[in-house]
C-alpha positions in Angstrom: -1.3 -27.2 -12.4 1.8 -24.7 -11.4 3.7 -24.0 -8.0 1.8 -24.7 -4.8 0.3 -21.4 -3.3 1.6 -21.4 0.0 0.3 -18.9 2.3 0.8 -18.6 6.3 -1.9 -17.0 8.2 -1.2 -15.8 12.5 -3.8 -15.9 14.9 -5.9 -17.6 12.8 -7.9 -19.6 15.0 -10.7 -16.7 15.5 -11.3 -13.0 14.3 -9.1 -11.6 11.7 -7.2 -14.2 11.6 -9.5 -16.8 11.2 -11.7 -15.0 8.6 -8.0 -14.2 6.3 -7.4 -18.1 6.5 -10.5 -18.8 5.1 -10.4 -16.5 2.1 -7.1 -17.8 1.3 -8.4 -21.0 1.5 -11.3 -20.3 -1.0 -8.6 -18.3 -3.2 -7.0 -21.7 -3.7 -3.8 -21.1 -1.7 -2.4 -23.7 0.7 -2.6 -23.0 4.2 0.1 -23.1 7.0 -1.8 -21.4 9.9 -0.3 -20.0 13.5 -2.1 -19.2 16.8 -0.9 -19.8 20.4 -4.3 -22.3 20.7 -3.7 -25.2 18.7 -7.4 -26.9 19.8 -8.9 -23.7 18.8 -6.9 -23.2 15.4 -7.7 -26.8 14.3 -11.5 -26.8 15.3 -11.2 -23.3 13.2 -9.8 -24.4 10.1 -12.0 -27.9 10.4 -15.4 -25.3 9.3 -13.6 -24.5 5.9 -11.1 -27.6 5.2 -10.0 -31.0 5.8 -6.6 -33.3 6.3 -3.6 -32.2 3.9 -4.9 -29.6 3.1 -4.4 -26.8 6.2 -0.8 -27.6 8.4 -0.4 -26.2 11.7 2.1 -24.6 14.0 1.5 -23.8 17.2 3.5 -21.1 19.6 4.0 -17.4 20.5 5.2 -15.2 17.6 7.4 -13.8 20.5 8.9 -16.4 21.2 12.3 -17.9 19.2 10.5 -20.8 19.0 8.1 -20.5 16.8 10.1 -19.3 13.7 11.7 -22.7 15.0 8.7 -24.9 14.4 7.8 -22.7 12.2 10.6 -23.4 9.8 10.3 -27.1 10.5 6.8 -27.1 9.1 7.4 -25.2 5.7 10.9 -27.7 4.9 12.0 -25.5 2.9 9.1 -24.3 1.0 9.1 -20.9 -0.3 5.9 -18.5 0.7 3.7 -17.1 -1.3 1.9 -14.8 1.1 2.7 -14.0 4.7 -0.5 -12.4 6.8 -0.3 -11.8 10.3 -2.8 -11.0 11.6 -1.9 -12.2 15.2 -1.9 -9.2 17.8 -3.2 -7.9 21.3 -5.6 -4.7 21.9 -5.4 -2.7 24.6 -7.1 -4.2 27.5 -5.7 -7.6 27.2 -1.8 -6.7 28.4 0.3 -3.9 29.4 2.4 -1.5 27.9 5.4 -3.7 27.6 3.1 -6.9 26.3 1.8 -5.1 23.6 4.7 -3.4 22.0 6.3 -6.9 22.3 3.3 -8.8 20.5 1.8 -5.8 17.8 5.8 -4.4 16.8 8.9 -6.4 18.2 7.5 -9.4 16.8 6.3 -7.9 13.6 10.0 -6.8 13.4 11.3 -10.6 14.0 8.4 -11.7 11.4 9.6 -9.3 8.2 13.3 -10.4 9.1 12.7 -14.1 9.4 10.8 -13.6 5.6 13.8 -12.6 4.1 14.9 -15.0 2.2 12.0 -17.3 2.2 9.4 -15.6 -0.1 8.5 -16.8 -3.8 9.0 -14.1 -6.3 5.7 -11.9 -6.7 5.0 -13.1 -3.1 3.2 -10.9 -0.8 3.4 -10.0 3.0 0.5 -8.1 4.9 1.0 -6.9 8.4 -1.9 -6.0 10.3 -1.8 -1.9 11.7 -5.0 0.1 13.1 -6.9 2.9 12.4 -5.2 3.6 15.8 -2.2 4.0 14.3 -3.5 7.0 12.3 -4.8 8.7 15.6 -1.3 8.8 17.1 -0.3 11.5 14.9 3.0 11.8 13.0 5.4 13.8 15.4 6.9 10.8 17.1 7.4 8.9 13.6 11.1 9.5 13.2 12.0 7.8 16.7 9.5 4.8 15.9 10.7 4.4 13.1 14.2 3.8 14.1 13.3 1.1 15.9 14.8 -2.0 13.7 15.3 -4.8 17.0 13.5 -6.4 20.0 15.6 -3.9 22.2 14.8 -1.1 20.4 11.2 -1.7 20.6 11.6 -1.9 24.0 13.2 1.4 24.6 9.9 3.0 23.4 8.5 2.4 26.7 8.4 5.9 27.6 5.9 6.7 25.0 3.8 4.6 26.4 2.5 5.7 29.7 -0.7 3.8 29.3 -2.1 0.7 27.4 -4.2 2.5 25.0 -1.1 4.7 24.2 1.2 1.4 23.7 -1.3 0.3 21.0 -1.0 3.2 19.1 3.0 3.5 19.0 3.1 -0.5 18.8 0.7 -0.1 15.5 2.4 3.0 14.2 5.0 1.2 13.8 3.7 -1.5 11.8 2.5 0.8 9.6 5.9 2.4 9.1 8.0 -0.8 8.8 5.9 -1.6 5.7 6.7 1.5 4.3 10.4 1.3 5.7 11.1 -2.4 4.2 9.4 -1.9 0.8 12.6 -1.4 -0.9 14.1 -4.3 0.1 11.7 -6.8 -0.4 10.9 -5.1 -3.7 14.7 -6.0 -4.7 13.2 -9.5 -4.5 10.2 -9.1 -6.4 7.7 -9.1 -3.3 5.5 -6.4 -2.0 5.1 -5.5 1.8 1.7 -3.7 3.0 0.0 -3.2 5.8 -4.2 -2.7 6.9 -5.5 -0.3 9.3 -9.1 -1.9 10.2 -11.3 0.3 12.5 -13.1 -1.4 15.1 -14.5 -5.1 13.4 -17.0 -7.5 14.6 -14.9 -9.6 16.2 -15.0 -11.1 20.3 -11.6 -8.3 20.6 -13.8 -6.0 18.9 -16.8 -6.1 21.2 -14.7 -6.4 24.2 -13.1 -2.7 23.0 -16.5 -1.8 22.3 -17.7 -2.9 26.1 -14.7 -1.5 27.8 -14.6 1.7 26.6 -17.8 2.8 25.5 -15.7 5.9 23.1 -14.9 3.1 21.0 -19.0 2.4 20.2 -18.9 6.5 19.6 -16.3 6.5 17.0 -18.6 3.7 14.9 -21.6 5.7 15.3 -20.1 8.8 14.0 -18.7 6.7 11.1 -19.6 7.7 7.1 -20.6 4.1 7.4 -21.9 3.8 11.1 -21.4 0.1 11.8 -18.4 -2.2 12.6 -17.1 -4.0 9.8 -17.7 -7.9 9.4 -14.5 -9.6 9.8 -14.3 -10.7 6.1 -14.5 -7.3 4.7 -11.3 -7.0 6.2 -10.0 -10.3 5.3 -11.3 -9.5 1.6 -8.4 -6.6 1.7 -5.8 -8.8 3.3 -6.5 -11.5 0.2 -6.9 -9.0 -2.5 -3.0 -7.3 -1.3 -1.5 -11.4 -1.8 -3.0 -11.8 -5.0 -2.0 -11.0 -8.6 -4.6 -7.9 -8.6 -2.4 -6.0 -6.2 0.8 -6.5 -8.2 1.6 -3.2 -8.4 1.0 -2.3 -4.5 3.2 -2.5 -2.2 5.0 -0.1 1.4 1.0 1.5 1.7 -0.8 0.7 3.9 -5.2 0.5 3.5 -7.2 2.3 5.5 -10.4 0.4 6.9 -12.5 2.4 9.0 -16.1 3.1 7.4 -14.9 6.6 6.8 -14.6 7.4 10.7 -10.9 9.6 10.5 -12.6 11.0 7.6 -15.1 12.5 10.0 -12.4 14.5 11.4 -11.7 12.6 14.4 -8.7 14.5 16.2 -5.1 12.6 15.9 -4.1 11.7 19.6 -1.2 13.1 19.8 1.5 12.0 22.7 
C-alpha cells in the first residue's frame, strides 16, 4: 500500500479551510486538521470522515503552543503536504492582529516545516488577490521580514486594516517565492494561492461590509464569486504528484478581475 499520505490542513473547520480538508480527504491523504474551534473542526470533518481517520489539534497558529500540540500529534511523522489556509480579513481585527495571524505566523509555520516534510512533499500558503493590488514598490522591505519582530515593525505600512491585509498577504506571496530554494534542497516545493473574493461566511461578510468588494466580482471576466472548492481544487492539485514540477509561484484565483485592469493600490 506505500507510505501514509499525511497532510495537515489550518482553519479547516469552515471556508477554505474546510473545503481543502475535504479534497485531501477524497485524494486519499490522511488528515491532521487545525482551527482555534475544536467543536466546530470536529462536527466539520464528521460530514466527510469518521474515527482514525481525521486527528485533531486545536490552538492559535500564533501561539507557541500549537506547533507544541502540534508536534505531539504528528510523533514524529513526516508531512506530506502542509495547507494553511487559516487567516483573518480585514474587518475581523486590526492592523497589528492581522499581520500577526496572515504573515508572522506564516513565517513561524514554513520554519517549524523545516525538517519535517517527506521528500516530494508540498506546502501551500494561502495569499490574496489582495496581495497583487498592493503593488510591488514596498516588496524589498516586506520581504526582509524573516521574524515575529520584524513583521511587527511593518506597522507603519499599515495605517488601516484593509492596508494590513494587503502587506500581511504580500508577504505570503513573497516568502513562497523567497523559501523555494531551500525547501527545494530537500526535495519539496513551496507555493502560494491568491483566491479573489469566494463564497465563503468571510467572503460575504467582505462583500456586506464594503460593498466595492461586490463591484470587483461584477466587473470580473467571470462575474461571480468562486465556490470554495474551486479554490480547494488548486490547493490539492499544488500537493499532488501533477504539480511536481511547481514550486516559489504563486496561482492567481480571481475570475479574471486584475485582468480587467483593476488599479494596484499602491501605499
Amino acid at each position: 500500500m506505500g507510505r501514509e499520505l499525511l497532510a495537515v490542513v489550518t482553519g479547516a473547520a469552515s471556508g477554505m479551510g474546510e473545503a481543502t480538508a475535504r479534497l485531501m480527504h477524497e485524494a486519499g491523504w490522511h488528515l491532521v486538521v487545525c482551527d482555534l474551534d475544536e467543536q466546530r473542526l470536529r462536527a466539520s470533518s464528521a460530514a466527510y470522515a469518521s474515527g482514525r481517520e481525521v486527528e485533531f489539534v486545536t490552538g492559535d497558529i500564533c501561539d507557541p503552543a500549537f506547533f507544541s500540540a502540534l508536534d505531539a500529534q504528528l510523533r514524529g511523522r513526516s508531512i506530506g503536504a502542509f495547507i494553511n489556509c487559516a487567516g483573518i480579513s480585514p474587518f475581523m481585527a486590526g492592523p497589528e492582529r492581522i499581520l500577526d495571524v496572515n504573515l508572522a505566523a506564516s513565517i513561524d509555520i514554513v520554519e517549524y516545516l523545516t525538517g519535517r516534510m517527506a521528500d516530494d512533499g508540498a506546502v501551500v500558503l494561502f495569499a490574496s488577490s489582495a496581495a497583487h493590488m498592493l503593488g510591488s514598490n514596498l516588496d524589498e522591505r516586506i520581504d526582509a521580514a524573516n521574524s515575529r519582530e520584524d513583521v511587527a515593525g511593518l506597522i507603519d505600512l499599515c495605517a488601516e486594516p484593509g492596508l494590513a491585509y494587503r502587506v500581511s498577504k504580500r508577504g505570503v506571496l513573497l516568502l513562497a517565492k523567497r523559501l523555494s530554494n531551500r525547501f527545494g534542497s530537500n526535495r519539496v516545493r513551496i507555493n502560494s494561492i491568491s483566491p479573489g473574493i469566494i463564497d465563503t461566511p468571510m467572503g460575504r461578510a467582505e462583500m456586506h461590509r464594503w460593498p466595492i468588494m461586490a463591484a470587483l466580482v461584477n466587473a470580473s471576466s467571470l462575474p461571480r464569486a468562486a465556490d470554495a472548492r474551486e479554490v480547494a481544487e488548486v490547493a490539492r492539485f499544488l500537493c499532488s504528484p501533477a504539480a511536481s514540477f511547481i514550486t516559489g509561484t504563486d496561482i492567481l484565483g480571481d475570475g479574471g478581475s486584475l485582468s480587467r485592469g483593476v488599479p494596484a493600490l499602491e501605499s
